[in-house]
C-alpha positions in Angstrom: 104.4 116.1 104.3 108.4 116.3 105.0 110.0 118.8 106.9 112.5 120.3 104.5 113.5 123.1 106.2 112.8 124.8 109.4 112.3 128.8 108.8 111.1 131.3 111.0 110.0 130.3 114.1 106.7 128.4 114.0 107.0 127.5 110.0 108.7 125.0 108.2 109.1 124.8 104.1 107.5 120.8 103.9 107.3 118.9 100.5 104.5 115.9 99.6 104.6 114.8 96.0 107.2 117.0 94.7 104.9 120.0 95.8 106.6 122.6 98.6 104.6 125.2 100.6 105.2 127.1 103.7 102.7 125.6 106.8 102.8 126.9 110.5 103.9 125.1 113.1 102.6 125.8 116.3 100.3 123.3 117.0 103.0 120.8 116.9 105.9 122.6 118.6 109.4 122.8 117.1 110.4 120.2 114.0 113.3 119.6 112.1 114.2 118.4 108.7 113.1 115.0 108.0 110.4 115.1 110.0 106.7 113.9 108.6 103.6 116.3 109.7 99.8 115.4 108.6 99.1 119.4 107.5 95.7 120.7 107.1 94.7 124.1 106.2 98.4 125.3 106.4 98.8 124.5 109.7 100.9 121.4 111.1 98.3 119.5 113.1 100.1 116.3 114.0 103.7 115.0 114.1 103.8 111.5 112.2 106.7 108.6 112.1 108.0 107.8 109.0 105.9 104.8 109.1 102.8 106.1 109.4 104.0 108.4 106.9 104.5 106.1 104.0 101.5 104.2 104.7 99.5 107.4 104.3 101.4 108.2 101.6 100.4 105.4 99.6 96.7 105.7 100.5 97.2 109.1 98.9 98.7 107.5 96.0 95.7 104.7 95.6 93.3 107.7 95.8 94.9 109.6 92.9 95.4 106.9 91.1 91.7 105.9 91.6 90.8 109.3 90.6 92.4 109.5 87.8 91.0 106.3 86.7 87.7 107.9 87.0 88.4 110.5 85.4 89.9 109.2 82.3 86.7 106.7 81.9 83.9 109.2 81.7 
């Protein structure tokens, strides 16, 4: 997920697939917009490049798309 913005301190509004939510950041220490964190739970558990982001990005993408493959054939 992408930073968007940084709010109080220890949370951050972060977006993934046109979806925003509010996730604590305490684990991973201060952020900044523009940042990538792999969130869990609604907590910020690990600070990713944007690299690393798009590539699990587009996992998440193959697995939707699988899934809604699956779905659509039963």
């Amino acid at each position: 997920m992408q930073v968007v913005e940084v709010k109080e301190e220890e949370t951050a509004l972060v977006e993934s697939f046109g979806v925003q939510r509010l996730v604590r950041t305490r684990l991973v220490g201060p952020v900044q917009p523009g940042e990538f964190l792999m969130v869990h739970a609604g907590y910020a558990i690990e600070k990713i490049d944007q690299e690393e982001a798009a590539e699990r990005l587009k996992l998440w993408e193959e697995l939707l798309a699988d899934e809604e493959a699956w779905a659509g054939g039963t």
